[in-house]
mmJSON file of the N, C-alpha and C atoms, coordinates in Angstrom:
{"data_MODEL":{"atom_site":{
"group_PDB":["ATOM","ATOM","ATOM","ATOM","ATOM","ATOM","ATOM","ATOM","ATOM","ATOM","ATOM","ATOM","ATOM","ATOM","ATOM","ATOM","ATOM","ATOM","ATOM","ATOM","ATOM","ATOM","ATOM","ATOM","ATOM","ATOM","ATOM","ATOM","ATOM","ATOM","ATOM","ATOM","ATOM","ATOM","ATOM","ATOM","ATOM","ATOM","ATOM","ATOM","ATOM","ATOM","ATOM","ATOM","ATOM","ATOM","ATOM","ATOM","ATOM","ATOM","ATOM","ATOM","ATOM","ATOM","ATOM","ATOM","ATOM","ATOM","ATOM","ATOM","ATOM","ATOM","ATOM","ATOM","ATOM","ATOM","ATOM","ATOM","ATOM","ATOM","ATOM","ATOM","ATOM","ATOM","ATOM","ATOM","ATOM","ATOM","ATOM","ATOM","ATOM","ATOM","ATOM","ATOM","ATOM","ATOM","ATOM","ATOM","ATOM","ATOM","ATOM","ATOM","ATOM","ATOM","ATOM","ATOM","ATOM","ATOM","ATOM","ATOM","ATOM","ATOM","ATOM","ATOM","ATOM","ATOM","ATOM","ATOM","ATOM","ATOM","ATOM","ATOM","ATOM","ATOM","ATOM","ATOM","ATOM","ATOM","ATOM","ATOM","ATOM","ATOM","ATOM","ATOM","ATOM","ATOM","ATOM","ATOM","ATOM","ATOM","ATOM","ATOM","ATOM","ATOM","ATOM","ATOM","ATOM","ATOM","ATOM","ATOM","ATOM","ATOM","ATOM","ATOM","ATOM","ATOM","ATOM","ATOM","ATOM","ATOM","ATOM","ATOM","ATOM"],
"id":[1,2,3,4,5,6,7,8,9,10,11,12,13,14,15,16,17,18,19,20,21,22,23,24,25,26,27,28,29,30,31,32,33,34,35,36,37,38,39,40,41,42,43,44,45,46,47,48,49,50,51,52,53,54,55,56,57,58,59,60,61,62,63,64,65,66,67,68,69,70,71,72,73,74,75,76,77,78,79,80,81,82,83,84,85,86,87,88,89,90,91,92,93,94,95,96,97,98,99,100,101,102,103,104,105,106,107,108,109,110,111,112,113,114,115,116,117,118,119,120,121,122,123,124,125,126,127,128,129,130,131,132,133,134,135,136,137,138,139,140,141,142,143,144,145,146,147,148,149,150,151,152,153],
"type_symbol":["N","C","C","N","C","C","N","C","C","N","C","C","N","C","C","N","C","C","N","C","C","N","C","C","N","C","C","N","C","C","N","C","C","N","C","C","N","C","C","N","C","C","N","C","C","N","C","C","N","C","C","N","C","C","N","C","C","N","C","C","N","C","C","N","C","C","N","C","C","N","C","C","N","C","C","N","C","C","N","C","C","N","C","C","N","C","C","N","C","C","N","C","C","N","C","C","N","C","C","N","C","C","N","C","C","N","C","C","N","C","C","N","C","C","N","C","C","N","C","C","N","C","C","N","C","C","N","C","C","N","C","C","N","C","C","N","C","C","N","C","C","N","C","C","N","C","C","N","C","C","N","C","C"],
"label_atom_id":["N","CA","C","N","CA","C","N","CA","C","N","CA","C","N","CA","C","N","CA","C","N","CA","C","N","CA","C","N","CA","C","N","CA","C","N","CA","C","N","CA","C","N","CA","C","N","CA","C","N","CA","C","N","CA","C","N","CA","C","N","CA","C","N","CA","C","N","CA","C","N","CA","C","N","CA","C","N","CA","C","N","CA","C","N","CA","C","N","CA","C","N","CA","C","N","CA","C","N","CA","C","N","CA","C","N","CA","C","N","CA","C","N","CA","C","N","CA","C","N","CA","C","N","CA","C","N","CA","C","N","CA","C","N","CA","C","N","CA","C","N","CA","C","N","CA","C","N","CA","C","N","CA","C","N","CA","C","N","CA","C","N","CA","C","N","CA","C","N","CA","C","N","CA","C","N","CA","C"],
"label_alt_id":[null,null,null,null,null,null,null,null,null,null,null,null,null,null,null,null,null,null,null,null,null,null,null,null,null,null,null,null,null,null,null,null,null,null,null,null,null,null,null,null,null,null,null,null,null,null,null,null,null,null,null,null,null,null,null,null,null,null,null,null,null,null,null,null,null,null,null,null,null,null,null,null,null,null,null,null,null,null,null,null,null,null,null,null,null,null,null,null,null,null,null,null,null,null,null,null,null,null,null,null,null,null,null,null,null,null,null,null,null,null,null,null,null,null,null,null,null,null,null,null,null,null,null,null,null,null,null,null,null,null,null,null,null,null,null,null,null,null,null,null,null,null,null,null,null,null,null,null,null,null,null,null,null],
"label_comp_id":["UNK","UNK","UNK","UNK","UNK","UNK","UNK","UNK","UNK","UNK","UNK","UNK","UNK","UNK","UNK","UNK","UNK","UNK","UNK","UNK","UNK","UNK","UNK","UNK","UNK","UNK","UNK","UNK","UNK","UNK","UNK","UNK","UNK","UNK","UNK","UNK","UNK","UNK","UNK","UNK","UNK","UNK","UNK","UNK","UNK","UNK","UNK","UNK","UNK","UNK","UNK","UNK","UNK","UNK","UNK","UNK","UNK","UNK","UNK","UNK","UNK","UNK","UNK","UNK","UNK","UNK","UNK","UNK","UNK","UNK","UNK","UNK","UNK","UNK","UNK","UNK","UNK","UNK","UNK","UNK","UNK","UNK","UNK","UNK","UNK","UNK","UNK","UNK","UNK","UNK","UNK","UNK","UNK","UNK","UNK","UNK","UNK","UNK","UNK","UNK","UNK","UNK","UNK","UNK","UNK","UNK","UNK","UNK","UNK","UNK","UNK","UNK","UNK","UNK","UNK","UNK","UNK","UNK","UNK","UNK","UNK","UNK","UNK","UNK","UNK","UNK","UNK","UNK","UNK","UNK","UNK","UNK","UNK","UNK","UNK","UNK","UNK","UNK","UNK","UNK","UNK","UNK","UNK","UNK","UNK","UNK","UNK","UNK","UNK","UNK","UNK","UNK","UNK"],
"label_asym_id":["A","A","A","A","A","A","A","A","A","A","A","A","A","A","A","A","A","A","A","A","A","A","A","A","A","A","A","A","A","A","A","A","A","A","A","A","A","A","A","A","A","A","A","A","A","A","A","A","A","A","A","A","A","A","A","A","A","A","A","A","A","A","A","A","A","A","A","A","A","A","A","A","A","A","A","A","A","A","A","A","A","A","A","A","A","A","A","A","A","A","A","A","A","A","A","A","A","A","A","A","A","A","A","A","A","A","A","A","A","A","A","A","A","A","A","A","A","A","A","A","A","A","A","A","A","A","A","A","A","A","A","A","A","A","A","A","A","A","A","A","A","A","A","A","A","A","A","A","A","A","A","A","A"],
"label_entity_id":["1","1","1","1","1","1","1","1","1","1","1","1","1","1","1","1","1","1","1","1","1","1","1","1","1","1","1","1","1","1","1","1","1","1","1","1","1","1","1","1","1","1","1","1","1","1","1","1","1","1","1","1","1","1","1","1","1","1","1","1","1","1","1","1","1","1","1","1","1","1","1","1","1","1","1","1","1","1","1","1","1","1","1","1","1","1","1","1","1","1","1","1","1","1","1","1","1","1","1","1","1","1","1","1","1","1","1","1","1","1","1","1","1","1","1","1","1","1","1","1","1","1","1","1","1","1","1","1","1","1","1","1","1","1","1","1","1","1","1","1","1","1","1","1","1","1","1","1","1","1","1","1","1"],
"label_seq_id":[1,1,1,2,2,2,3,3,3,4,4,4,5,5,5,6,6,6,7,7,7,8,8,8,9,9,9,10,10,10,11,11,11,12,12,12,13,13,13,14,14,14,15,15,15,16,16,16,17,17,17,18,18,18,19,19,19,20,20,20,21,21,21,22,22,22,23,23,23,24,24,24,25,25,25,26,26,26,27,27,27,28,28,28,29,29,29,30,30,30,31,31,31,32,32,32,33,33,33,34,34,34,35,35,35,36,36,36,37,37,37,38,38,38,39,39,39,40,40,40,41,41,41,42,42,42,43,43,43,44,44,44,45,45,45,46,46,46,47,47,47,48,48,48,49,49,49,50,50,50,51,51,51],
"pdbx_PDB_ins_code":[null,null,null,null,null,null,null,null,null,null,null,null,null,null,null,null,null,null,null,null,null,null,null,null,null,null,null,null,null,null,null,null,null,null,null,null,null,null,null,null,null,null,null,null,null,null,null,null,null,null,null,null,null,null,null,null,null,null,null,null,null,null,null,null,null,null,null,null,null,null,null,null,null,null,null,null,null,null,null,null,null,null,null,null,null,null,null,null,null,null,null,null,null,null,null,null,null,null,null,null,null,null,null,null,null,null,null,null,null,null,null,null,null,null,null,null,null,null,null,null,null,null,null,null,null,null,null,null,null,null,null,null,null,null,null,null,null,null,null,null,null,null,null,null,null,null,null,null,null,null,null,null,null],
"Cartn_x":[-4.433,-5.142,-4.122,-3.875,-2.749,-3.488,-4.045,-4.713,-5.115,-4.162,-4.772,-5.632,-7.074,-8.286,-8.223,-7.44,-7.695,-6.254,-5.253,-4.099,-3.526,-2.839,-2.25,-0.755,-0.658,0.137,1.327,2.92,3.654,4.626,4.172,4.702,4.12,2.737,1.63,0.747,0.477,-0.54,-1.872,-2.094,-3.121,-3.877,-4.869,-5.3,-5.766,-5.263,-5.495,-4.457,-3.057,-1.937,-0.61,0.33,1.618,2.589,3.227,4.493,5.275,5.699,6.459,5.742,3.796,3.818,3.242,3.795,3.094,3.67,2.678,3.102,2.885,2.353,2.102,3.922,3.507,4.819,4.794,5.66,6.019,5.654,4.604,3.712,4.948,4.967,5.505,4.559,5.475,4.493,5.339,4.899,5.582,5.242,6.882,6.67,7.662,7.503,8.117,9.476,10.487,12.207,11.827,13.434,13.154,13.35,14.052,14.445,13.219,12.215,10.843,9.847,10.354,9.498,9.895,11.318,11.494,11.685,11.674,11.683,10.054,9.245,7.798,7.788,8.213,8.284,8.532,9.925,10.307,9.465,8.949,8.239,6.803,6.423,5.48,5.578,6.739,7.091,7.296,8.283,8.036,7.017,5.859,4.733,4.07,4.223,3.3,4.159,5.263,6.465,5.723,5.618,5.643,4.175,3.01,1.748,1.4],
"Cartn_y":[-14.256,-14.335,-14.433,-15.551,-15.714,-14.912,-14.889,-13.554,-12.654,-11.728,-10.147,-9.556,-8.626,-9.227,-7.323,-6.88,-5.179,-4.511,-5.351,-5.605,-5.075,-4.234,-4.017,-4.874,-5.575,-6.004,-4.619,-4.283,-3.642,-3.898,-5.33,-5.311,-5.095,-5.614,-5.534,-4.613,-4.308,-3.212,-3.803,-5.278,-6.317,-6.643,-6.622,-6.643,-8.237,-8.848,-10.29,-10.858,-10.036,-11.607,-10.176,-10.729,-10.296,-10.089,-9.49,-8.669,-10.627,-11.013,-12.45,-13.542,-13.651,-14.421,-14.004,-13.019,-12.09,-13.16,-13.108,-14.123,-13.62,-11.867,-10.666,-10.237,-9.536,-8.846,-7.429,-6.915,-5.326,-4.105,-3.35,-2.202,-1.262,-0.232,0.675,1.739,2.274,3.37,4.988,5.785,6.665,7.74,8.562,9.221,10.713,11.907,12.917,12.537,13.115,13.382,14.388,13.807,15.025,16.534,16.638,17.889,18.266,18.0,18.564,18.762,17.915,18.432,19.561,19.934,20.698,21.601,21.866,23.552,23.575,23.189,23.216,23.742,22.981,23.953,25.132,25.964,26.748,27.216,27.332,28.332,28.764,27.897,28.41,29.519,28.919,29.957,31.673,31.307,32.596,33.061,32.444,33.206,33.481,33.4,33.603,34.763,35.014,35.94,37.13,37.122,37.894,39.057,37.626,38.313,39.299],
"Cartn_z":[12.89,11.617,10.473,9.452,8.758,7.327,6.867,5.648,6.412,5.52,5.752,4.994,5.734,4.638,4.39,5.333,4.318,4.541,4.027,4.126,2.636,2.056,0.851,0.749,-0.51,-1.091,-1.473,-0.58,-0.79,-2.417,-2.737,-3.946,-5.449,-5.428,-6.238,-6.16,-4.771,-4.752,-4.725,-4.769,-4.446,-2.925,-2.638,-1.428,-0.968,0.351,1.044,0.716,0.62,1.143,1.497,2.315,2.662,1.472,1.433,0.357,0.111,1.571,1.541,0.445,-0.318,-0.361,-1.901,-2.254,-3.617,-4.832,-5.779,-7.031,-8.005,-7.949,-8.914,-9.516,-10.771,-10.934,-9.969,-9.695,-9.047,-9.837,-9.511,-9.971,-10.162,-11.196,-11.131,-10.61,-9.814,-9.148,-9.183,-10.284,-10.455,-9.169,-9.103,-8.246,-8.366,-8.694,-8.442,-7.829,-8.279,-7.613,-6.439,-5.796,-4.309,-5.168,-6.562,-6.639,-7.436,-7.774,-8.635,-7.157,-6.297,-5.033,-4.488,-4.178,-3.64,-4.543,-5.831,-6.373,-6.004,-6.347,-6.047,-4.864,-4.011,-2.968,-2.65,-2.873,-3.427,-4.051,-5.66,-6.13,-5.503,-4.7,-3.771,-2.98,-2.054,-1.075,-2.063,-2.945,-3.843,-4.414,-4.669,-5.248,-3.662,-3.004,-1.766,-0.916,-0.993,-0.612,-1.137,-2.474,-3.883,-3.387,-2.946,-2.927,-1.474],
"occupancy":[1.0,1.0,1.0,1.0,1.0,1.0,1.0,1.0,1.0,1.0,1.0,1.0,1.0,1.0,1.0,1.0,1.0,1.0,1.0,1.0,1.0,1.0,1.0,1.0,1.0,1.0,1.0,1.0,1.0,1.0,1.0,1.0,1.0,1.0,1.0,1.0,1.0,1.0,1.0,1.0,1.0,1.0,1.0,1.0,1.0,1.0,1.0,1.0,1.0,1.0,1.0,1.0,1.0,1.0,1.0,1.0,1.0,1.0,1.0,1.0,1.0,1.0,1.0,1.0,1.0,1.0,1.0,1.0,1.0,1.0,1.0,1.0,1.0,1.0,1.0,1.0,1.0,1.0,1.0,1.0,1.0,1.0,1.0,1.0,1.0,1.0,1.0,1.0,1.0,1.0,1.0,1.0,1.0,1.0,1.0,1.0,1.0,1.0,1.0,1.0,1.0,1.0,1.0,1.0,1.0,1.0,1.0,1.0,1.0,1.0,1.0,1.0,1.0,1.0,1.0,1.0,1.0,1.0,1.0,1.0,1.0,1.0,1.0,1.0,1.0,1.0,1.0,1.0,1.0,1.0,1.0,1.0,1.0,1.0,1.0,1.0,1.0,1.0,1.0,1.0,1.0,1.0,1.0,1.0,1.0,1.0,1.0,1.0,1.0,1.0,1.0,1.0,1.0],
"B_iso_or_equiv":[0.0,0.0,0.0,0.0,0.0,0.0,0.0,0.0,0.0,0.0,0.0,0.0,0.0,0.0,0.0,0.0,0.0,0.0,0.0,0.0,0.0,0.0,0.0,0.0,0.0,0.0,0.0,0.0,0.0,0.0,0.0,0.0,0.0,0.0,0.0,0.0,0.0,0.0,0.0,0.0,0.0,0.0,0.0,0.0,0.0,0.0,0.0,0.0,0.0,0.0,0.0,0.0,0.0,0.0,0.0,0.0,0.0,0.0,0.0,0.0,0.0,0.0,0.0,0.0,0.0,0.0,0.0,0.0,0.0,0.0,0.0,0.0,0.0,0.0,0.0,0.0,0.0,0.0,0.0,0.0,0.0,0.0,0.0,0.0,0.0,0.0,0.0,0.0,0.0,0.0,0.0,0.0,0.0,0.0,0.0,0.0,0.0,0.0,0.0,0.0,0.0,0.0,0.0,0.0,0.0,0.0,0.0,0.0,0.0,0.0,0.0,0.0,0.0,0.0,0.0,0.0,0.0,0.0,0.0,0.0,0.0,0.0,0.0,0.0,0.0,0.0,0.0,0.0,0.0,0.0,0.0,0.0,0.0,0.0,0.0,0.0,0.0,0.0,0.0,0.0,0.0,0.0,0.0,0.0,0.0,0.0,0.0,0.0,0.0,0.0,0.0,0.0,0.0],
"pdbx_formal_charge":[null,null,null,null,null,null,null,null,null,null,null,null,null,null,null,null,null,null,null,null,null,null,null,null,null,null,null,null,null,null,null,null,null,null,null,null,null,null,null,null,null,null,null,null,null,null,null,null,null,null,null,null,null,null,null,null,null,null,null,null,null,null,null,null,null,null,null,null,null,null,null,null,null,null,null,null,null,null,null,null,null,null,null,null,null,null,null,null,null,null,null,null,null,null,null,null,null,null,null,null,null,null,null,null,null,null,null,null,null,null,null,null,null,null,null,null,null,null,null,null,null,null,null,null,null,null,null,null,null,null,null,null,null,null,null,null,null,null,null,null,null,null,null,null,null,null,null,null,null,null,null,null,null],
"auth_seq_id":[1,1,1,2,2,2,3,3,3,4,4,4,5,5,5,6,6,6,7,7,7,8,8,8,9,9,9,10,10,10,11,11,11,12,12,12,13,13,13,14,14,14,15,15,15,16,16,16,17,17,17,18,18,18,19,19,19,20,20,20,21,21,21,22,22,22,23,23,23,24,24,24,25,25,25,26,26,26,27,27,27,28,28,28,29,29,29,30,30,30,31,31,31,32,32,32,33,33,33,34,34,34,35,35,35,36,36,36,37,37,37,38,38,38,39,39,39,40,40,40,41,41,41,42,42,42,43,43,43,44,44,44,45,45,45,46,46,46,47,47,47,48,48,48,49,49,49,50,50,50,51,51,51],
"auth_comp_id":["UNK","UNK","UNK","UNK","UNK","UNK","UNK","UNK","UNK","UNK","UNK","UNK","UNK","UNK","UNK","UNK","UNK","UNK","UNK","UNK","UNK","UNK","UNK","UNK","UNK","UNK","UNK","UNK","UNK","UNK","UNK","UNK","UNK","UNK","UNK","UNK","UNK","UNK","UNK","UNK","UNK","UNK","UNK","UNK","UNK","UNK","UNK","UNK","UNK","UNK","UNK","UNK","UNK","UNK","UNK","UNK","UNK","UNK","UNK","UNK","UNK","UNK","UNK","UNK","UNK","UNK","UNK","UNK","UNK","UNK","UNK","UNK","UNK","UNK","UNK","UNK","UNK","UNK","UNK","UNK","UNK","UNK","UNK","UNK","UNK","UNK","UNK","UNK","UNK","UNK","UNK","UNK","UNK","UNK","UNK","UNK","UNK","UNK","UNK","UNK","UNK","UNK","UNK","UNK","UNK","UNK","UNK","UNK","UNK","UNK","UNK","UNK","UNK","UNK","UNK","UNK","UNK","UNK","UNK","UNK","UNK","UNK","UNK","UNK","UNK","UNK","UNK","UNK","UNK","UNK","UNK","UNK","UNK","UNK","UNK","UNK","UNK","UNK","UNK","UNK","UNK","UNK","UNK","UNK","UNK","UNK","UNK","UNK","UNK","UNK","UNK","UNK","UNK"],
"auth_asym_id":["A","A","A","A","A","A","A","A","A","A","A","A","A","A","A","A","A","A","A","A","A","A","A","A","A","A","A","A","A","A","A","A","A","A","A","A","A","A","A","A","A","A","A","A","A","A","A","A","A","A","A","A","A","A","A","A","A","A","A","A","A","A","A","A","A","A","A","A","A","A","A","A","A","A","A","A","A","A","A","A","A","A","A","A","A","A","A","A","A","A","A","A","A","A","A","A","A","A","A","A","A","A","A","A","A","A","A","A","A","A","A","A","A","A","A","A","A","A","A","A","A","A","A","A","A","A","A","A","A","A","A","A","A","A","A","A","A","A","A","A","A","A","A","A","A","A","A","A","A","A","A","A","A"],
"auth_atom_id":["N","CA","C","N","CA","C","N","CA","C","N","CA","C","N","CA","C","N","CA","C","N","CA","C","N","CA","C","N","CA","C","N","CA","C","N","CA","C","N","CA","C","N","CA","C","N","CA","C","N","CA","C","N","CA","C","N","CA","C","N","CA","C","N","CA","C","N","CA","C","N","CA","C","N","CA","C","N","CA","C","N","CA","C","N","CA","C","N","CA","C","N","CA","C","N","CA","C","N","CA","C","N","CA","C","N","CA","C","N","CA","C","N","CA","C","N","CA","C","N","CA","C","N","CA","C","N","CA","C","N","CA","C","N","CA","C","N","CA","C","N","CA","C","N","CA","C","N","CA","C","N","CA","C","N","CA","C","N","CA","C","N","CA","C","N","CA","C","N","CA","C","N","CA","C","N","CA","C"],
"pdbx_PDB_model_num":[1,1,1,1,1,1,1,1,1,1,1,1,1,1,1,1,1,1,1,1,1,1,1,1,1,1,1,1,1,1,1,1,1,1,1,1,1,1,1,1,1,1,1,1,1,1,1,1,1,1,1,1,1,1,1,1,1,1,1,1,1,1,1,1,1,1,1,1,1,1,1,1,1,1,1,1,1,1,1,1,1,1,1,1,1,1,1,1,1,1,1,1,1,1,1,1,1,1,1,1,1,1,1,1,1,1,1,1,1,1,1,1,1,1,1,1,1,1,1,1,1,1,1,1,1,1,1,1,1,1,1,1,1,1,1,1,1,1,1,1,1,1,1,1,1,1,1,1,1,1,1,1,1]
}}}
């Protein structure tokens, strides 16, 4: 099957075509740092230590 019909676009974020044949610009897709993940983490474990 050459279209992918529930297929996400890895560059656009558009659904029915491959990343290879995208003619969208590139979505910014914000995302948390490893170090805001991992104090989060961290302050979890400490409030749950705590209780």
């Amino acid at each position: 099957n050459p279209y992918p019909q529930g297929m996400r676009c890895q560059k656009c974020l558009e659904m029915g075509h491959w990343s290879y044949e995208c003619k969208g610009k590139r979505k910014y897709v914000h995302r948390s740092s490893r170090t805001v993940q991992l104090n989060k983490a961290l302050k979890q474990k400490e409030l749950e230590h705590i209780m």
